[in-house]
KEZAKE-23099 format. One record per residue (C-alpha): residue number from 1; x negated, y negated, z negated. Coordinates in steps of 0.25 Angstrom, whole numbers, plus 5000, padded with zeros to 4 digits. Each point is the difference from the previous one (the first is absolute). Example, Ala and Ser with C-alpha at 12.3 -4.5 7.8 and 13.67 -1.06 7.14 Angstrom:
n X Y Z
1 4951 5018 4969 $
2 4994 4986 5002 $
This chain:
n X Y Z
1 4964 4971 4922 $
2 5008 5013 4995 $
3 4993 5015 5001 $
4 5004 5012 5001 $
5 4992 5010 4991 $
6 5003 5016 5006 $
7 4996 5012 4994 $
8 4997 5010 5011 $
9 5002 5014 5002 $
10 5015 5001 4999 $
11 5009 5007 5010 $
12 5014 4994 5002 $
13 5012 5009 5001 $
14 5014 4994 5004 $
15 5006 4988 5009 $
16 4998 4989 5007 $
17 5009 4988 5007 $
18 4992 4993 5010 $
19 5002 4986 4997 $
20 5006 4991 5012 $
21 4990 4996 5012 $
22 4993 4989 4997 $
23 4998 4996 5013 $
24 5013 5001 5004 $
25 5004 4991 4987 $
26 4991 4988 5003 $
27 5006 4998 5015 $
28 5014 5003 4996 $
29 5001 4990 4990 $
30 4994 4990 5008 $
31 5009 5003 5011 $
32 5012 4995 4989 $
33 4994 4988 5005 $
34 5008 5001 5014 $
35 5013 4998 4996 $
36 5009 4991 4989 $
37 5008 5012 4996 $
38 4997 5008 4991 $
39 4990 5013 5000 $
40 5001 5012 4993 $
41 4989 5009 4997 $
42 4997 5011 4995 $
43 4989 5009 4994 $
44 4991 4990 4999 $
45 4987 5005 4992 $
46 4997 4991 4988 $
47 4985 4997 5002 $
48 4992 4987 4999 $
49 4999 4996 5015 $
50 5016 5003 5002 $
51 5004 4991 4988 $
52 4991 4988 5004 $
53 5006 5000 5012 $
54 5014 5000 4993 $
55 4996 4989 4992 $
56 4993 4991 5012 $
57 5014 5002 5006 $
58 5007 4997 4989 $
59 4991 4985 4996 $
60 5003 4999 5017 $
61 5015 4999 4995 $
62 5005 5012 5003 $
63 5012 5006 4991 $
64 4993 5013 4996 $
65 5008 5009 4991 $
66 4996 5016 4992 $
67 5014 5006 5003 $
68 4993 5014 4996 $
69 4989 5010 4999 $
70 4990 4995 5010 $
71 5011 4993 5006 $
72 5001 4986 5004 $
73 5009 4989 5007 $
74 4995 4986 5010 $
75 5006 4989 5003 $
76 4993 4992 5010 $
77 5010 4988 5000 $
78 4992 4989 4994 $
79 4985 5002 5003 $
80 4992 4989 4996 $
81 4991 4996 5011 $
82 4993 4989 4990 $
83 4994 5011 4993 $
84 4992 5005 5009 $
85 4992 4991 5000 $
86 4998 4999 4983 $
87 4987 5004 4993 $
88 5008 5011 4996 $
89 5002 5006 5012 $
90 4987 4999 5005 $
91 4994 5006 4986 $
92 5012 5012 5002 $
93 4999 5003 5015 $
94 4987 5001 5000 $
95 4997 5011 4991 $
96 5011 5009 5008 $
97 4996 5005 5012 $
98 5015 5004 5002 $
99 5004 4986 5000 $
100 4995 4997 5015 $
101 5012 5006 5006 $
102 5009 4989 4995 $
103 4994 4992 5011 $
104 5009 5008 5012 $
105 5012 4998 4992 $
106 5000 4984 4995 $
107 4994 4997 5014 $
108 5012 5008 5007 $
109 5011 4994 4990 $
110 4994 4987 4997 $
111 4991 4996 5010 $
112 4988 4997 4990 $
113 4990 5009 4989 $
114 4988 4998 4993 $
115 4992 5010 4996 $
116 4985 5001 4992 $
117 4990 5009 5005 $
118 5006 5014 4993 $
119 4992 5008 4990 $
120 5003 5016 4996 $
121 4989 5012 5000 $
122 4985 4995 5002 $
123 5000 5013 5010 $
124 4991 4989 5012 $
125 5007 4992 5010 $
126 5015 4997 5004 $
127 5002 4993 5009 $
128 5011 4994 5004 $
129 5000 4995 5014 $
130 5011 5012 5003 $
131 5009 4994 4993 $
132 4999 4984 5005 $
133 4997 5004 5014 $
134 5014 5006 5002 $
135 5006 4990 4992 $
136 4993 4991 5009 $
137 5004 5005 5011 $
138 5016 4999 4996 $
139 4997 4985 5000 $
140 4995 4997 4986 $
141 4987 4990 4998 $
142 4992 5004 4990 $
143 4989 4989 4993 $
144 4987 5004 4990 $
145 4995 4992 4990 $
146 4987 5006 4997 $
147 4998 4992 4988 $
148 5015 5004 4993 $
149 4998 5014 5006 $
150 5015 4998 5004 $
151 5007 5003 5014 $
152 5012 4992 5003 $
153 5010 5004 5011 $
154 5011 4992 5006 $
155 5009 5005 5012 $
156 5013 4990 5006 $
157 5006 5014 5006 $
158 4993 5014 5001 $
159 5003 5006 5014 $
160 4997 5014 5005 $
161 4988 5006 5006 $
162 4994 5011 5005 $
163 4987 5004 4991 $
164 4989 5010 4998 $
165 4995 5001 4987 $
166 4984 5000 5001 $
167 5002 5010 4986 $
168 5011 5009 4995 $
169 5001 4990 4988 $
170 5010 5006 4989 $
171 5003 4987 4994 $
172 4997 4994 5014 $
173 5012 5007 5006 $
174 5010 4997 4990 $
175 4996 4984 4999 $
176 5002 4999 5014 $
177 5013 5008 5001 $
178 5005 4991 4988 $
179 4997 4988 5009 $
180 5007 5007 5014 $
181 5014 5005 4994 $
182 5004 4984 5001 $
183 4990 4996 5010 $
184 5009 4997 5014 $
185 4999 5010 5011 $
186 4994 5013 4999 $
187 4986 5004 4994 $
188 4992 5013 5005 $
189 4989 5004 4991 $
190 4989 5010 5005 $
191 4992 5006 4990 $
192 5008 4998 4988 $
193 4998 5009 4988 $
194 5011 5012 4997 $
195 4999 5003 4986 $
196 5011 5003 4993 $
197 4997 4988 4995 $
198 5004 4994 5011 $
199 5011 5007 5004 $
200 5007 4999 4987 $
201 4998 4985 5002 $
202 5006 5001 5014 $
203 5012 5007 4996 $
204 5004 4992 4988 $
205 4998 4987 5010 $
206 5011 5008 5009 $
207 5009 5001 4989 $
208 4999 4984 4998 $
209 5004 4998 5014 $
210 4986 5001 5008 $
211 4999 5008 5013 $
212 4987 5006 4999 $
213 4998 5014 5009 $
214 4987 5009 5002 $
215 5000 5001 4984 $
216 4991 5013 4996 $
217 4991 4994 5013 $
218 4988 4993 5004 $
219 5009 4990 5009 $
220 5011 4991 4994 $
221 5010 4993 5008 $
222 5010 4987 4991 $
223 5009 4993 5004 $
224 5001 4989 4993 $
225 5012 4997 4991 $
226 5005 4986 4995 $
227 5001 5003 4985 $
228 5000 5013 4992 $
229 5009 5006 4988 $
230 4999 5008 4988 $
231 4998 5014 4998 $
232 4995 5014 4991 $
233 4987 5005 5002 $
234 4994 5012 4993 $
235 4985 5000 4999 $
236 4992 5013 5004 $
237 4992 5008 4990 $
238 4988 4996 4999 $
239 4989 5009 5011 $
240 4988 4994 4991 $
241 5005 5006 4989 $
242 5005 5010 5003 $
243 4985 5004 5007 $
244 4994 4996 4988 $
245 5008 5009 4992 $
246 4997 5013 5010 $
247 4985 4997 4999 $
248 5000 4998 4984 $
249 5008 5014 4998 $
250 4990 5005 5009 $
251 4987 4995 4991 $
252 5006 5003 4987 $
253 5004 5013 5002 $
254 5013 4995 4997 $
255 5014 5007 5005 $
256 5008 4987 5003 $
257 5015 4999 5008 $
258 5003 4988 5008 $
259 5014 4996 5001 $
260 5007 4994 5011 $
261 4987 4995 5009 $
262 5009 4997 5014 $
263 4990 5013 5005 $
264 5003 4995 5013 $
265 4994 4987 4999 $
266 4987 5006 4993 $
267 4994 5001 5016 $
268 4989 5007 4999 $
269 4996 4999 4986 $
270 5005 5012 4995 $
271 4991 5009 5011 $
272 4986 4991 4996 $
273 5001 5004 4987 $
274 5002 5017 5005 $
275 4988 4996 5009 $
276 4993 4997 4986 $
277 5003 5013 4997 $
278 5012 4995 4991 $
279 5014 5007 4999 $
280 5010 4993 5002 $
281 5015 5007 4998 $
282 5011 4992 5006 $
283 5014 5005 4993 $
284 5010 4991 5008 $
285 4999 4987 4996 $
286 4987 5002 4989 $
287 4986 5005 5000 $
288 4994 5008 4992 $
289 4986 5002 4997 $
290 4996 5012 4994 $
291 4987 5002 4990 $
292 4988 4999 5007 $
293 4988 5009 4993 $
294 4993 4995 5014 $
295 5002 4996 5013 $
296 4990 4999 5013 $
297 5001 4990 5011 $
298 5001 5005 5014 $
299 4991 4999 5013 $
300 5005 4996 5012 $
301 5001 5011 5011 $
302 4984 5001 5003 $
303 4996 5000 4987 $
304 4995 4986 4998 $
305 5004 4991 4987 $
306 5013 4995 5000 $
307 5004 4985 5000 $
308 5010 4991 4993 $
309 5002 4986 5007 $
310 5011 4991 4999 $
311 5006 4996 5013 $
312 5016 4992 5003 $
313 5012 5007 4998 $
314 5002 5013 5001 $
315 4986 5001 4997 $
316 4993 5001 4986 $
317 5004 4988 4992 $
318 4987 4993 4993 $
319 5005 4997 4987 $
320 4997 5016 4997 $
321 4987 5001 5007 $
322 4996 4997 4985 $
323 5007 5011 4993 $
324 4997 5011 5012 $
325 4986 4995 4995 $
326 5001 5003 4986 $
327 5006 5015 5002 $
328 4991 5003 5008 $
329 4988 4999 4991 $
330 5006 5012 4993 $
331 5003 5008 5013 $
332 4991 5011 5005 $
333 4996 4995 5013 $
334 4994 4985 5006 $
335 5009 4991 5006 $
336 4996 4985 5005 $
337 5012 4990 4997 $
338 4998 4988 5012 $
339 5007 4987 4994 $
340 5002 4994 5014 $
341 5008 4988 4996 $
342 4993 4993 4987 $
343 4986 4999 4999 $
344 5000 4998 4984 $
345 5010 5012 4995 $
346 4989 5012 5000 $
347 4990 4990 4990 $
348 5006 5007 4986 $
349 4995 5011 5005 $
350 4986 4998 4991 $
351 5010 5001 4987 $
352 5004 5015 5004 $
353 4985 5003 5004 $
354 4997 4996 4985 $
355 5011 5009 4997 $
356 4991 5011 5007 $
357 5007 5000 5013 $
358 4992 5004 5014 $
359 5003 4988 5009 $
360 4991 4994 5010 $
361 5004 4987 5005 $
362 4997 4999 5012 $
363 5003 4986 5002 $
364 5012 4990 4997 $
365 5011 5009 5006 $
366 4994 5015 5000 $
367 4997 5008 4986 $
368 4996 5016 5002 $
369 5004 5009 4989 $
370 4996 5011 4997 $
371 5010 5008 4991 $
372 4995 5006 4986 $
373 5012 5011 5001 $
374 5001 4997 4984 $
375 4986 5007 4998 $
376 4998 4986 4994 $
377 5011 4993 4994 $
378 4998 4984 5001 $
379 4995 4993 4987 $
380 5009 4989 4993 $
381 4994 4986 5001 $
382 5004 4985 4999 $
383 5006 4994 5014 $
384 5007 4987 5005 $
385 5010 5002 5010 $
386 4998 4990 5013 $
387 5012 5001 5006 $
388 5013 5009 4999 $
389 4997 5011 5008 $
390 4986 5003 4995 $
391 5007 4997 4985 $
392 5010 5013 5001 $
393 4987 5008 5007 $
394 4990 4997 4987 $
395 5012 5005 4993 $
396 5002 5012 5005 $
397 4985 5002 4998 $
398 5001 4996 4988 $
399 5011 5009 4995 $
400 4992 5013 5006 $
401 4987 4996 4994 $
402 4995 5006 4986 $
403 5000 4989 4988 $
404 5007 4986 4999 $
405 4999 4991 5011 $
406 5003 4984 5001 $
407 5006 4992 5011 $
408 5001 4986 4998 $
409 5007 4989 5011 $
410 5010 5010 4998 $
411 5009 4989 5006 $
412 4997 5004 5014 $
413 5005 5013 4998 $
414 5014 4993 4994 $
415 5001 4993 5013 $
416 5005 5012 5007 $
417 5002 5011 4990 $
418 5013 4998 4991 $
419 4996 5005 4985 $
420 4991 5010 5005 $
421 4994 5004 4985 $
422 5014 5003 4995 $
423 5005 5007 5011 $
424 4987 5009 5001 $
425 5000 5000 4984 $
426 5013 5007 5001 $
427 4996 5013 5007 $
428 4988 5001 4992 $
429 4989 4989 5004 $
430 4991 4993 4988 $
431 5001 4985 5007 $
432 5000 4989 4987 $
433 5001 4987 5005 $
434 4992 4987 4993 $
């Protein structure tokens, strides 16, 4: 298990390149699954959940080639169904959340998919009878073996169908709109999630022949293709990271630029941190995040303590809930982050109370925090990181505490952050890595 070991009580000065979207990443690559031609992407971030996608695809038989930076080529030509149902697979799939989305795909394509109950975060439950549901209702059949933990889905010919979505599932969403593009007839789906996740998805499956409209909406309407060809796709920055990034300048004091963030699919990111009382400068394209010496959360409008919850696109995105969290401990003011979605992600809050944090949990998805205004800076301290997202907060806390702190299970943060250490160590971070 690796460690990071970070000095604390360094400010950063210089730039940044958001890696690409994560999110993004893992549909797009599985959405390579579509077609037999070959798929050309680019941007993709070199992190641990991206490359074990790659590689499942690859031992699936896909022709996967590095023709660049960040920049790979996939053939779908010869995909080897006998695979799927190998020990391999089942040991590979299962520890990648990501790796449920190949289901739409080889179901649409070939008709039949096998897939182990997926792992990921420890952040509580996720279901995913979002996914399977709409699937079903294209005219799949889907089995459970409760004692293999494994699903299998079979489908002679997908057809079209109007659908609401009982949840604005991400993953959800694209599963089913894999599966639609080469379902027969015309598939509506109310409820569906608009990230820009998802629209990127959308408009690189246009580009290989699909006709998907409503894209950027909660309602989707396919009609469905007979096969589908190659293309390019480009992968967004990465939103995650590039909050991440706001939030740490904020905390350290630091004075950070953020090159080339696609602003205008940030949504409302940018604004939540001003509301933490954070400057955020955007210089065309970039953000800029001058030194802070202090910074105070707002109030709403009567006076009462603001609140930070994660709600669908173009709301909040929960994968920051964590780091609003952090920089608020050094804020002047209170704030209660509401963690709507997963019951689990607020319990590392006890590690930055040990740092000398003022956090009451209220329960599983509320925490109240009462800002210190850097009266009193957090303390180092030893930490294991449970899952990506509270991995880069206990970072940032880490890197604004006094003393030398430790994190180990570090490998959840290299899940979705690409050579974070190096990067931050190169504007002035202390990050060693055992």
């Amino acid at each position: 298990m690796a460690s990071f070991v970070i000095e604390g009580g360094h400010c950063l000065h210089g730039e940044l390149v958001p890696q690409g979207a994560k999110n993004e990443a893992l549909q797009i690559i599985c959405a390579t699954l579509l077609t037999p031609e070959e798929v050309k992407i680019y941007n993709i971030p070199d992190i641990l959940d991206v490359n074990n996608l790659i590689q499942l695809l690859r031992d699936m038989g896909v022709e996967v080639n590095h023709i660049g930076v960040n920049a790979y080529s996939f053939k779908a030509e010869n995909v080897n169904l006998d695979y799927l149902h190998s020990e391999d697979f089942m040991k590979r799939s299962a520890s990648l959340r990501g790796s449920v989305m190949i289901v739409g795909p080889l179901v649409a394509r070939y008709g039949f998919a096998v897939i182990p109950k997926p792992g990921g975060d420890k952040i509580g439950r996720r279901r995913l009878d979002t996914h399977f549901i709409g699937i079903q209702k294209l005219g799949a059949d889907f089995t459970y073996s409760s004692s293999q933990h494994i699903y299998e889905i079979t489908a002679k010919e997908l057809k079209g169908s109007y659908m609401l979505l009982d949840e604005a599932s991400v993953t959800g969403t694209a599963n089913i709109l894999m599966a639609a593009v080469l379902a027969k007839g015309s598939t509506t789906i109310y409820n569906a999630a608009c990230e820009p996740y998802l629209q990127q998805l959308s408009k690189m499956l246009n580009k290989m022949g699909a006709k998907i409209s409503g894209i950027g909406s909660n309602l989707l309407t396919i009609e469905g293709v007979d096969s589908l060809k190659g293309c390019k796709h480009t992968i967004l920055p990465d939103m995650i990271e590039v909050g991440s990034f706001i939030g740490m300048a904020a905390m350290t004091g630091s004075d950070i630029t953020l090159k080339n963030v696609s602003y205008k699919d940030l949504g409302i990111i940018p604004d939540s941190f001003r509301r933490m009382g954070v400057c955020v400068e955007q210089i065309g394209d970039d953000i800029h995040i001058p030194r802070h010496d202090t910074y105070e959360i707002e109030t709403f409008i009567d006076g009462s303590i603001m609140t930070f919850s994660d709600a669908p696109w173009p709301g909040l995105t929960p994968d920051l809930l964590s780091v609003f969290l952090v920089v608020a401990t050094q804020a002047k003011g209170s704030v209660l982050i509401h963690q709507k979605m997963f019951e689990s992600r607020l319990f590392f809050v006890d590690k930055l109370i040990d740092m000398g944090a003022q956090i009451i949990l209220c329960d599983p998805h509320r925490a109240a925090v009462i800002g210190q205004g850097r009266a009193r800076t957090l303390k180092s301290s030893v930490m294991v990181s449970p899952d990506i997202r509270a991995g880069i907060a206990l970072l940032i806390a880490a890197m604004s505490a006094e003393g030398t702190s430790t994190i180990h299970n570090i490998d959840q943060i290299d899940r979705g952050y690409q050579e974070i250490d190096k990067r931050l160590n190169a504007i002035g971070a202390r990050i060693t890595r055992l």
